[in-house]
PASEBA-1860 file (N, C-alpha, C; in nm, 3 decimals):
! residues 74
1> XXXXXXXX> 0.085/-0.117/0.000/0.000/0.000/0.000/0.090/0.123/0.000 ~ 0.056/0.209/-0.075/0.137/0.339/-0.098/0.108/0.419/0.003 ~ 0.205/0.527/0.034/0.181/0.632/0.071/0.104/0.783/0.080 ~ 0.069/0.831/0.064/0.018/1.000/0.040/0.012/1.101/0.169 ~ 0.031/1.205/0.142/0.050/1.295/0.207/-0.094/1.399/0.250 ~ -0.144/1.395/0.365/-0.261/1.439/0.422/-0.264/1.555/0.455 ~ -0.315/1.688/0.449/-0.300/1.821/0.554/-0.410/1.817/0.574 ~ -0.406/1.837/0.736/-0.464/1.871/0.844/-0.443/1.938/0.984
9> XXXXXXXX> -0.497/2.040/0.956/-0.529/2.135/1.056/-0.592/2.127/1.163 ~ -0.464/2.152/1.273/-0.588/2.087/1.434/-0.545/2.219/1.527 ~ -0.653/2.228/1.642/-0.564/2.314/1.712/-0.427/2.297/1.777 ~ -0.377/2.392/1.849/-0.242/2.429/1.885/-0.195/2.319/2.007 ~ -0.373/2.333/2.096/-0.345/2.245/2.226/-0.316/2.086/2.215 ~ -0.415/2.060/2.113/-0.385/1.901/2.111/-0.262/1.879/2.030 ~ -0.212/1.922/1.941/-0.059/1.940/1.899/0.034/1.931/1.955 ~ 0.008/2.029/2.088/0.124/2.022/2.164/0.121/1.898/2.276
17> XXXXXXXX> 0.009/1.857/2.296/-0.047/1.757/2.367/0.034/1.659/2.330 ~ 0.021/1.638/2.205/0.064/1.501/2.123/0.183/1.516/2.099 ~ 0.245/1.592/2.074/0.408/1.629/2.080/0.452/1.605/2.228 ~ 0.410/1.670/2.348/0.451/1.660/2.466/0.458/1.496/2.490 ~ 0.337/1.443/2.403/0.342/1.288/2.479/0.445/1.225/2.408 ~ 0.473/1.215/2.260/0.528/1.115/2.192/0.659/1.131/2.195 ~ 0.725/1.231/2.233/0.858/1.283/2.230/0.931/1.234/2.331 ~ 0.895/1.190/2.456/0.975/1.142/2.590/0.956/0.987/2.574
25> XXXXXXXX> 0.820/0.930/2.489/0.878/0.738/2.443/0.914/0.702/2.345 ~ 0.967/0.874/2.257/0.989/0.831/2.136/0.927/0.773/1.991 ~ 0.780/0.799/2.027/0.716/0.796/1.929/0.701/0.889/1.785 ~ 0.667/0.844/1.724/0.674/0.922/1.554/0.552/0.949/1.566 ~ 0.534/1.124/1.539/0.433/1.170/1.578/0.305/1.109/1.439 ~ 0.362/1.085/1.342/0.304/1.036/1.202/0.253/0.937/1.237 ~ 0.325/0.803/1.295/0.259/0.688/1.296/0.141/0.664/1.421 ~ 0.140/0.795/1.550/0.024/0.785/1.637/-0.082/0.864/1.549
33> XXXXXXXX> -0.062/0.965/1.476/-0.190/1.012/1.454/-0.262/0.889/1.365 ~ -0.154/0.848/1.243/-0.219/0.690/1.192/-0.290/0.629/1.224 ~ -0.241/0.536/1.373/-0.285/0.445/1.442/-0.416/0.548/1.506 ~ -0.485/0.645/1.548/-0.554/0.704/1.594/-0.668/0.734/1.515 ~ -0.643/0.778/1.355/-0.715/0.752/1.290/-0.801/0.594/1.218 ~ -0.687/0.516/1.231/-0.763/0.361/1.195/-0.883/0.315/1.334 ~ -0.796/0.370/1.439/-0.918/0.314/1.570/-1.034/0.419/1.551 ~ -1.040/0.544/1.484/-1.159/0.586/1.479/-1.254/0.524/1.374
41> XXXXXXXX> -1.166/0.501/1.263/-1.256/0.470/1.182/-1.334/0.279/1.217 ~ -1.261/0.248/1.272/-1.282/0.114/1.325/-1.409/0.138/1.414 ~ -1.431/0.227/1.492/-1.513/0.270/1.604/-1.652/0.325/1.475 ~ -1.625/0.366/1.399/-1.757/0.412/1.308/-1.809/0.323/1.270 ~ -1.731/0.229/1.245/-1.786/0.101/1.160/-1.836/0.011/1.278 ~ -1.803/0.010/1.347/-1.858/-0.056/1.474/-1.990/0.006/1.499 ~ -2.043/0.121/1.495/-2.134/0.164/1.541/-2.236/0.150/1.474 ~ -2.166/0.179/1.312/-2.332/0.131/1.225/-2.381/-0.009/1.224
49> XXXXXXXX> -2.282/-0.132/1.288/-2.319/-0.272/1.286/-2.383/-0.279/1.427 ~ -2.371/-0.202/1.515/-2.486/-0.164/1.666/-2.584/-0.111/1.637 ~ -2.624/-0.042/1.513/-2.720/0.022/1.464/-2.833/-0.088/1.399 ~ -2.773/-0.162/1.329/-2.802/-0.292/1.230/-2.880/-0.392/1.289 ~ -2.778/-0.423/1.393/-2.818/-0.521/1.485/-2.953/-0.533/1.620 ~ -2.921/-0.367/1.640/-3.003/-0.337/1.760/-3.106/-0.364/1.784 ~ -3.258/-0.389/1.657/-3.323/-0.431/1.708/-3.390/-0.583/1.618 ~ -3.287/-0.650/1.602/-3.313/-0.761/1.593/-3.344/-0.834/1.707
57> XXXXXXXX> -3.456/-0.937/1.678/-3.522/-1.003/1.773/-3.433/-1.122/1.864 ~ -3.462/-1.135/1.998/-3.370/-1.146/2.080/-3.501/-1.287/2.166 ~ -3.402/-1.379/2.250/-3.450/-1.513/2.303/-3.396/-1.552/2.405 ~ -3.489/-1.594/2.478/-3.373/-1.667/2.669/-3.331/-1.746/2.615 ~ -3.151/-1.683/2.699/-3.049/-1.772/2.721/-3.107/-1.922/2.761 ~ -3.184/-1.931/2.823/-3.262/-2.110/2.859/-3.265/-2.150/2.740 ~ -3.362/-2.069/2.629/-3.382/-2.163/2.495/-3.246/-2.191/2.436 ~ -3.156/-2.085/2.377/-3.022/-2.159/2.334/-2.945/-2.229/2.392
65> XXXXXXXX> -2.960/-2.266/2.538/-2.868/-2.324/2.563/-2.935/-2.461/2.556 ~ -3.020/-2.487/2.548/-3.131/-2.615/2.547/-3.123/-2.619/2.384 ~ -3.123/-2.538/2.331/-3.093/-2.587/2.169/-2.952/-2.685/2.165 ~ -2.878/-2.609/2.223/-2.719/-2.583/2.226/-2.727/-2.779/2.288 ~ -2.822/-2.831/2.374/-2.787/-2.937/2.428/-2.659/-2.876/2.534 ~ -2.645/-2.729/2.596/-2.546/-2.703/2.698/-2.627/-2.653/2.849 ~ -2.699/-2.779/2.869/-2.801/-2.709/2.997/-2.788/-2.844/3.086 ~ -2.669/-2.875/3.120/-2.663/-3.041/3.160/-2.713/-3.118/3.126
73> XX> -2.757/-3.150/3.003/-2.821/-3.290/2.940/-2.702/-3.361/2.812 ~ -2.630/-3.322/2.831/-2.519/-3.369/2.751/-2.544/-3.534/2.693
END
């Protein structure tokens, strides 16, 4: 996967935030904002499959586990 080059404009505080943090463990300030952006977008996509799901119809744990044959009758 290739590279490209992003501009983005954030404020001053979280900048320095993120500089103050990554600089004393030595982190590359490039590869946290990266990793920060994949967990957001991971978190969006998560949310529309909570959306999806939410009101699908739902059953006591008794019945699946009695489906399941996992209710001590083995």
């Amino acid at each position: 996967m290739g590279r490209v080059q992003i501009d983005v404009k954030v404020d001053e505080a979280p900048r320095n935030a993120a500089e103050g943090s990554c600089k004393p463990r030595g982190l590359v300030m490039k590869h946290v904002v990266q990793e920060a952006l994949l967990d957001r977008l991971e978190e969006l996509e998560d949310i529309e499959d909570l959306k999806k799901i939410r009101h699908e119809p739902t059953r006591p744990l008794a019945d699946l586990l009695r489906e399941l044959r996992l209710d001590g009758g083995l």
